[in-house]
C-alpha positions as CSV (number, residue, x, y, z in Angstrom):
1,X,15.6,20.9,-58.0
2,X,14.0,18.2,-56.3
3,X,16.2,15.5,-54.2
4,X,15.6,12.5,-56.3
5,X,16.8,15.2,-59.9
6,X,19.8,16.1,-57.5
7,X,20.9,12.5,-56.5
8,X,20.7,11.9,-60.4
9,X,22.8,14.5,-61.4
10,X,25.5,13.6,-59.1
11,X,25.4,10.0,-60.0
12,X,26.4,11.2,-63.2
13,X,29.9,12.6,-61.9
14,X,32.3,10.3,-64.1
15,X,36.1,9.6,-62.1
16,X,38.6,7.2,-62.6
17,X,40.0,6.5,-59.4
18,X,42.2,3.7,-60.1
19,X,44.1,5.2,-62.8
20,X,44.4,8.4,-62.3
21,X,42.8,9.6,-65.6
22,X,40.8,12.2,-65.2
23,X,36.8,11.5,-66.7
24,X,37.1,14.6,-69.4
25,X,40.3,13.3,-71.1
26,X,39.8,13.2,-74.7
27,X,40.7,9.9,-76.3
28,X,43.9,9.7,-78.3
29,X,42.7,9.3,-81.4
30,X,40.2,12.5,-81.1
31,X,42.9,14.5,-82.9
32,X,42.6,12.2,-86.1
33,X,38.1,12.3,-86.3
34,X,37.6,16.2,-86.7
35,X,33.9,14.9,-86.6
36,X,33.8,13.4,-82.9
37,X,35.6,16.8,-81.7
38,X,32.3,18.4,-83.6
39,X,29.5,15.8,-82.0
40,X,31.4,16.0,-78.4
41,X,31.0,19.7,-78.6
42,X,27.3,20.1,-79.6
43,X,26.1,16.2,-78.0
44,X,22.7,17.1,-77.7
45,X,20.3,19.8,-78.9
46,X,17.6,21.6,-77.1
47,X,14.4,22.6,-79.0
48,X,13.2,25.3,-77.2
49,X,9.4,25.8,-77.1
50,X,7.8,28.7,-79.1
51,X,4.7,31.1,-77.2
52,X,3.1,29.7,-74.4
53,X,5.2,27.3,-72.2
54,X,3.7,24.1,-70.8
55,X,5.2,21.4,-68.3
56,X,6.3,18.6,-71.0
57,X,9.4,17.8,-71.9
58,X,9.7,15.4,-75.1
59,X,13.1,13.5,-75.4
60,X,14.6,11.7,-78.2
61,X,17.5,9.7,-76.9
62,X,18.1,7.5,-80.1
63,X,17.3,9.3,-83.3
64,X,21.0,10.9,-83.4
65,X,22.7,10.0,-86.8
66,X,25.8,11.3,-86.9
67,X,28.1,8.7,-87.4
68,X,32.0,9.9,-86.7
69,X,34.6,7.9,-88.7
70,X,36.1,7.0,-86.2
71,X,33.3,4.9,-84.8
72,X,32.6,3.4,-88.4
73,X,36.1,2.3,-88.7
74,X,35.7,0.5,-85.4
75,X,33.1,-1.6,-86.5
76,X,32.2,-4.8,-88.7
77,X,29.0,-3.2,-90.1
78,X,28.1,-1.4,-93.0
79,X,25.7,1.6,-92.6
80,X,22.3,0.5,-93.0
81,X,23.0,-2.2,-90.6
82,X,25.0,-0.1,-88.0
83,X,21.7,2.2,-88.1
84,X,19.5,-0.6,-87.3
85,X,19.3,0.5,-83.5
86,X,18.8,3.4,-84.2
87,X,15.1,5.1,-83.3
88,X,15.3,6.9,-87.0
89,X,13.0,10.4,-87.4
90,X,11.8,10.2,-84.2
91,X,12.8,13.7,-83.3
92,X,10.9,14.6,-86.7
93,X,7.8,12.9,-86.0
94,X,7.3,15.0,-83.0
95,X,9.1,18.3,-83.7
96,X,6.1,20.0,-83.7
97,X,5.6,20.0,-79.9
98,X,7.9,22.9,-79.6
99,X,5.2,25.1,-81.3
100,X,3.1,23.7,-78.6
101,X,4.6,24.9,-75.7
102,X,7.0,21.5,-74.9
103,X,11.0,21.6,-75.3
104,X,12.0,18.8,-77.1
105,X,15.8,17.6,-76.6
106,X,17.4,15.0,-79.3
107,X,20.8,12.8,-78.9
108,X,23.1,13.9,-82.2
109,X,25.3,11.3,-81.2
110,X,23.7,7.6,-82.4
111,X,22.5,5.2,-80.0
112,X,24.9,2.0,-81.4
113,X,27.4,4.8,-79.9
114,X,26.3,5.4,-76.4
115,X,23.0,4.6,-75.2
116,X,21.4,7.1,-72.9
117,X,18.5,5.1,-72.0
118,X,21.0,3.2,-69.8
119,X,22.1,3.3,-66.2
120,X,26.1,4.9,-66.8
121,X,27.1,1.5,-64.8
122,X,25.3,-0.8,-67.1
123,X,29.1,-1.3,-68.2
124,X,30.4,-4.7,-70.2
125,X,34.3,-4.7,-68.9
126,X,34.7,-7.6,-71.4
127,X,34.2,-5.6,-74.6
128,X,37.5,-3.7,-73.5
129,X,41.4,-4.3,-74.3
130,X,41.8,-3.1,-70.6
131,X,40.6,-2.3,-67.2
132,X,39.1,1.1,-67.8
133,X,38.3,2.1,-64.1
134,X,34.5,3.0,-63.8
135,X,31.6,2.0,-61.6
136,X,30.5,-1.2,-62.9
137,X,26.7,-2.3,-61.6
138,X,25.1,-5.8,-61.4
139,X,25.7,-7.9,-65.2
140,X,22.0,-7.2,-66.2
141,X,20.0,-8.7,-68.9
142,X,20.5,-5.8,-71.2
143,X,24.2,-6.0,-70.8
144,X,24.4,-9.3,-70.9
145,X,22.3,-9.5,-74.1
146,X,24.9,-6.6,-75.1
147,X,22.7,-3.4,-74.9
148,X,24.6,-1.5,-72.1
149,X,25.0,1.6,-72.3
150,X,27.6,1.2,-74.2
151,X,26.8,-1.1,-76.7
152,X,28.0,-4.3,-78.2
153,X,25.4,-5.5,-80.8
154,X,23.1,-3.5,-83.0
155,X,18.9,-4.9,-83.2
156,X,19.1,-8.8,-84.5
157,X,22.0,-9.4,-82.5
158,X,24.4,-8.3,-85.0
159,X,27.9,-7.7,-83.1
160,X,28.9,-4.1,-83.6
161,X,32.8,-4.0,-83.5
162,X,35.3,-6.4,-85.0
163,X,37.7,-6.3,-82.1
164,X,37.9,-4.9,-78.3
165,X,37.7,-1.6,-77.5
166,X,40.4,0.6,-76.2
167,X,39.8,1.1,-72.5
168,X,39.9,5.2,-72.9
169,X,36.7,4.7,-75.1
170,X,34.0,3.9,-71.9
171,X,35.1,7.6,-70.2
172,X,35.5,9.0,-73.1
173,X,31.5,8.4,-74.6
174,X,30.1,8.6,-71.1
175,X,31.5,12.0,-70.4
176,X,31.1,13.6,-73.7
177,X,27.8,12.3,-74.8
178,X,25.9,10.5,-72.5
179,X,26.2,13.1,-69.6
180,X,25.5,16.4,-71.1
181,X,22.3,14.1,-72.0
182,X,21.2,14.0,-69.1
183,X,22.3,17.1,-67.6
184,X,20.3,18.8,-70.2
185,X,16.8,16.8,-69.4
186,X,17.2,16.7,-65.9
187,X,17.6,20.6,-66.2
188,X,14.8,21.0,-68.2
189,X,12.8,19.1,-65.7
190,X,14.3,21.4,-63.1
191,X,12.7,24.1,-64.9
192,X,9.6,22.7,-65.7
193,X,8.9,22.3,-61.9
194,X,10.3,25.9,-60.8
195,X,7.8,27.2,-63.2
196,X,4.8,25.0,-62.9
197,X,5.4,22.9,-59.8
198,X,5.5,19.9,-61.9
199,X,7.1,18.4,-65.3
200,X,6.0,15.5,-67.7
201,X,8.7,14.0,-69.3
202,X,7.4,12.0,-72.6
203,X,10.0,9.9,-74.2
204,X,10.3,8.9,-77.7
205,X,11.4,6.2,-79.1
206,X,10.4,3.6,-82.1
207,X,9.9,-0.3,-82.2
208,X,10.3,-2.7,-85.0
209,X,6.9,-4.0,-86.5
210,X,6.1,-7.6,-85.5
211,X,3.4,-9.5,-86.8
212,X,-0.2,-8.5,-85.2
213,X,1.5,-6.0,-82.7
214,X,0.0,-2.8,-81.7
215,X,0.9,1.0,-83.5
216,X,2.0,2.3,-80.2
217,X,3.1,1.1,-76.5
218,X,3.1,3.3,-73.4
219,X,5.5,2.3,-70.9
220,X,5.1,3.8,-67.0
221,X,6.8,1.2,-65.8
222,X,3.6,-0.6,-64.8
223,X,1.9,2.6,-63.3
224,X,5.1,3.4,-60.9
225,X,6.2,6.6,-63.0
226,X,3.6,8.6,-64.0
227,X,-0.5,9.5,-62.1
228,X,-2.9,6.6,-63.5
229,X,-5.0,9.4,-65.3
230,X,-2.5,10.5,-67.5
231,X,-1.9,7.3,-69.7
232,X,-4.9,6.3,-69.5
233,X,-6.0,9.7,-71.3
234,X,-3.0,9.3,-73.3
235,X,-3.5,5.9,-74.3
236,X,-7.7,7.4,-74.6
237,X,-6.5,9.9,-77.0
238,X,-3.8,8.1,-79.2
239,X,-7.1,5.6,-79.8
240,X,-9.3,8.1,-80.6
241,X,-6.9,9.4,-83.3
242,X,-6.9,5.8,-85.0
243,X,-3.7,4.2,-83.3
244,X,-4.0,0.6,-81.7
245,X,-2.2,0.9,-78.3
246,X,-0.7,-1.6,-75.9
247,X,0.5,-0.6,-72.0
248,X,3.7,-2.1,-71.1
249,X,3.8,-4.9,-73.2
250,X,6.2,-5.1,-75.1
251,X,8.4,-2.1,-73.2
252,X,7.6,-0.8,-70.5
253,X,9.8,1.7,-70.0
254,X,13.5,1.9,-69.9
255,X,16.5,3.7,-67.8
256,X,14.7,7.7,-68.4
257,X,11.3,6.7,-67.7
258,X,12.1,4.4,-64.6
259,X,14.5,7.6,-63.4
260,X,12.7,10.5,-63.7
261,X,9.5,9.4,-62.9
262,X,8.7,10.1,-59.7
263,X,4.9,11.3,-59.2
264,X,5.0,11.7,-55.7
265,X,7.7,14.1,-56.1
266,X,5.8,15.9,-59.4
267,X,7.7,14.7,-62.0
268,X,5.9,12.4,-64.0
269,X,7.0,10.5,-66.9
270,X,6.5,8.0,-69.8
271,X,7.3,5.8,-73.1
272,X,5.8,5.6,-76.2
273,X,7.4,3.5,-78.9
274,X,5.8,4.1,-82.6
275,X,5.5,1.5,-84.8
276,X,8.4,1.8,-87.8
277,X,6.2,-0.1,-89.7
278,X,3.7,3.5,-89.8
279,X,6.4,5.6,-91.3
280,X,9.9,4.2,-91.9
281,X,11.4,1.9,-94.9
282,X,13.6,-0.3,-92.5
283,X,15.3,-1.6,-95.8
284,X,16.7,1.7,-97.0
285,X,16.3,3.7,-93.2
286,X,14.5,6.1,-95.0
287,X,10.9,8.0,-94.6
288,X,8.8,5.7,-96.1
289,X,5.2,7.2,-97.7
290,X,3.3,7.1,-94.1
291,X,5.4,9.2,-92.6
292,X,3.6,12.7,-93.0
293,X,0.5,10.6,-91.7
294,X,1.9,9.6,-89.0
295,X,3.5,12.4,-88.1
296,X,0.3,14.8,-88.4
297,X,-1.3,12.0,-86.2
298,X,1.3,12.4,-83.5
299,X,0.9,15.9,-83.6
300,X,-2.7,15.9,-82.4
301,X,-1.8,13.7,-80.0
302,X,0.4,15.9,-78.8
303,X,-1.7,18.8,-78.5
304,X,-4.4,16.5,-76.5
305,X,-1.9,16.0,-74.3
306,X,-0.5,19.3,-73.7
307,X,-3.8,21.3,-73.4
308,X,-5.4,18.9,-71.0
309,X,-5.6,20.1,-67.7
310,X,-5.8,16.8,-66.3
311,X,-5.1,15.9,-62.2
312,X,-1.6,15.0,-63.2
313,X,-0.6,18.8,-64.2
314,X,-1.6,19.6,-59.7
315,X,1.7,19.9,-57.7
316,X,-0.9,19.6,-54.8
317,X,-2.5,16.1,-55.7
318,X,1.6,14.5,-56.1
319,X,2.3,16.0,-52.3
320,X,-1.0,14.7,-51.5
321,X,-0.2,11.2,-52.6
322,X,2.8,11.7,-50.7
């Protein structure tokens, strides 16, 4: 495990030292939502890779739709519009790259729930009935637009619940969904580099469809989390199959990609948003007709990317750059 993985993890460790309550208490109304008992004790699944292994790892923070009722009966929305943040079928479009050699490691738990793609401390006290005794960080754009980690809107701005939030709630999500999250990437990147002296972590999401915008964005956080060479030749290759791509415009990269990236230390790591507008009926959230074509595309992307023994799969050119 390298340092920067190991200061991660224990960033992660969840107490509540002004209350007393211990991070792992289960909310009081647990008992009533057999579901969220279910989702809090199978978060996040790991799709392990099948024959040879390589060193990717492909995440899907924000395709998890399991909805517990007791979430729904929190909010103001109705279904379709409580899914609109939701990166739906991204974990489908590239399930293939387990047959590839790449784990691939899905949120069940929906992203309007907790959003892993968030610093833990990216916190909105306001949005709770009570002080609820967690690290709070600097009020950021993103929580102050209302995408913190835990969330207050949905996509468009639509406000997600029709009253506060029971202080137990923010404990409660972070320790039961969004850490085993991350505890389960940042081991697999742990893996990755005790078996190949480096790991590539490739993270999935979607983006709405906006008038002349490209098919796909890579994010690297404007080249600070992953080697040069490898978006360019992923960028190289997702043209090649047919996609227009942008770099870091629109997104750039969020919480994961910023995180573990950390080429100097060989873990590299990136974002690629997918157009919904190749594969998805936003209307409905369902598969539209270009989904098997887009996901056939994604998997030759995929394999491009796995199979190339580019500079960026060399432990000894990251200590180099050291």
């Amino acid at each position: 495990m390298t340092a920067d993985t190991a200061a991660f993890q224990s960033s992660l460790a969840l107490t509540d030292d002004r209350s007393g309550v211990a991070a792992g208490t289960m909310r009081p109304n647990a008992t009533e939502d057999p579901g969220i008992s279910a989702l809090a004790a199978e978060p996040v699944l790991v799709h392990s890779p099948i024959g040879v292994r390589v060193p990717f790892i492909f995440a899907s923070p924000h395709s998890g739709r399991f909805y517990p009722e007791s979430f729904t009966r929190l909010s103001r929305l109705d279904p379709i519009s409580l899914r609109r943040s939701e990166d739906a079928f991204v974990d489908e479009l590239f399930e293939s790259v387990t047959e590839l050699g790449a784990p691939l490691i899905t949120a069940r738990f929906p992203r309007a729930f907790v959003d892993p793609n968030r610093s833990p401390h990216e916190l909105d006290p306001a949005m709770f009935d009570s002080p609820f005794g967690l690290p709070v960080g600097p009020r950021s754009p993103r929580v102050a637009a209302g995408l913190g980690v835990i969330p207050r809107v949905v996509r468009d701005g639509l406000e997600i619940y029709a009253a506060r939030l029971p202080a137990a709630e923010a404990a409660f999500r972070l320790e039961h969904f969004y850490r085993p999250y991350h505890a389960a990437l940042a081991g697999l990147v742990t893996n990755a580099q005790a078996e190949f002296g480096v790991a590539i972590v490739v993270d999935c999401h979607s983006m709405p469809p906006p008038a002349k915008a490209n098919d796909i964005v890579l994010g690297d956080c404007y080249g600070e989390a992953a080697a040069i060479e490898l978006i360019s030749y992923a960028q190289k290759s997702l043209i090649q199959i047919g996609f227009s791509v942008a770099r870091n415009t629109p997104y750039a990269g969020g919480y994961t990609t910023s995180v573990y990236g950390k080429p100097a230390a060989g873990v590299h790591a990136f974002q690629i948003e997918v157009s919904r507008g190749l594969y998805l009926d936003e209307a409905r959230m369902e598969k539209s007709a270009g989904f098997a074509s887009c996901k056939e595309r994604l998997r030759r992307f995929a394999a491009r990317l796995v199979t190339q023994a580019g500079p960026w799969r060399s432990p000894l050119r990251a200590t180099a750059a050291v």
